[in-house]
C-alpha positions as CSV (number, residue, x, y, z in Angstrom):
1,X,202.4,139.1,146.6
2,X,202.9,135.6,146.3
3,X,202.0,133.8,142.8
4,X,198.2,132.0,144.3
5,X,197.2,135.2,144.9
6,X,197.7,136.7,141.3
7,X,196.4,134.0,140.2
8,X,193.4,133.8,142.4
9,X,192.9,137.9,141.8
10,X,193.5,137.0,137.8
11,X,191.0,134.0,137.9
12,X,188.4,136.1,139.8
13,X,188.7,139.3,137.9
14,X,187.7,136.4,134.3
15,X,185.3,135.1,136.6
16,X,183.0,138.6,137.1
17,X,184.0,139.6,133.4
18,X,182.3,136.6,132.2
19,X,179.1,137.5,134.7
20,X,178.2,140.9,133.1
21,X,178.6,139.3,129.4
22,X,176.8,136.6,130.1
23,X,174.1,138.8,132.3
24,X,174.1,141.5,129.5
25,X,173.1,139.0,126.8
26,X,170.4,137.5,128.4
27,X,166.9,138.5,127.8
28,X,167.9,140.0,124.2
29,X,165.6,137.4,122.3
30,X,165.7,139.5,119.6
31,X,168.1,141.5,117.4
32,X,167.9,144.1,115.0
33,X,169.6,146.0,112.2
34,X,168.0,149.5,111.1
35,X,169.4,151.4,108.5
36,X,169.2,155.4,108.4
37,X,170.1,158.3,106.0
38,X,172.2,160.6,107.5
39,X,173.8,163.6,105.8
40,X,173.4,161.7,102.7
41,X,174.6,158.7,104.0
42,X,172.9,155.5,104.6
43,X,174.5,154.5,108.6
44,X,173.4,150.6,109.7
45,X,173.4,149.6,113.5
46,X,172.6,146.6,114.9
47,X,170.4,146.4,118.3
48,X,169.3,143.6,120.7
49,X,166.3,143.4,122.8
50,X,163.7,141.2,124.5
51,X,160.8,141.5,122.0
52,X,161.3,143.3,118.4
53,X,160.3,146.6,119.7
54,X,163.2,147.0,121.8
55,X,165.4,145.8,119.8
56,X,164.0,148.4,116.8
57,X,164.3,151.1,119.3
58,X,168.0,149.8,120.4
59,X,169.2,149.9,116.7
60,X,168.0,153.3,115.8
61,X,169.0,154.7,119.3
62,X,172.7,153.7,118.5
63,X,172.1,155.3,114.9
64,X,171.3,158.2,116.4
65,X,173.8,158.1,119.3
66,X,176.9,158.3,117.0
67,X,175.8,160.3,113.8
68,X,173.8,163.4,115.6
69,X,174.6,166.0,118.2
70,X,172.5,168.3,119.8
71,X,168.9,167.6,121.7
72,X,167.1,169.1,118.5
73,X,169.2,166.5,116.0
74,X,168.8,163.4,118.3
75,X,164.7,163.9,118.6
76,X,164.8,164.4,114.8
77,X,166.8,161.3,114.5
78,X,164.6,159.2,117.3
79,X,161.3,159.8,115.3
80,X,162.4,159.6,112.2
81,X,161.2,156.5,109.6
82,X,164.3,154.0,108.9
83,X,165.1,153.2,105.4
84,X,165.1,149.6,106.2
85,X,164.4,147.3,109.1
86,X,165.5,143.5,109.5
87,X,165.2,141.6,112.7
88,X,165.8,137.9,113.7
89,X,166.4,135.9,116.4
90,X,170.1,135.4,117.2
């Protein structure tokens, strides 16, 4: 393979890396950090959304998503009250 092409394929590859950031960031107006107690521990996550809401729910979903297991411990965890809340804009 000749060297234009890597560098084309390398330059390209940057290119749609840079799309899905920049894509995935947009819209998220608002952002998060809710702070849980799980198994006597307090866990902080930040979340990003378009309106506060979301981003609430976003926080506490990623809370949830790495501290819990099972369908019983993730509904528990989804509807319970966070210790604290703080959201700005970024």
């Amino acid at each position: 393979m000749k060297m234009w092409m890597v560098v084309a394929v390398i330059l390209a590859m940057v290119g749609f890396m840079g799309i899905v950031v920049w894509s995935t960031l947009q819209g998220a107006d608002v952002e998060c950090v809710v702070c849980m107690e799980f198994q006597g521990e307090e866990v902080c996550r930040a979340g990003r959304g378009a309106d506060e809401l979301e981003a609430r729910q976003a926080a506490q979903e990623s809370v949830c998503g790495g501290n819990v297991s099972g369908m019983a411990e993730i509904i528990q965890c989804r509807n319970a009250q966070p210790l604290s809340t703080q959201c700005s804009a970024p």
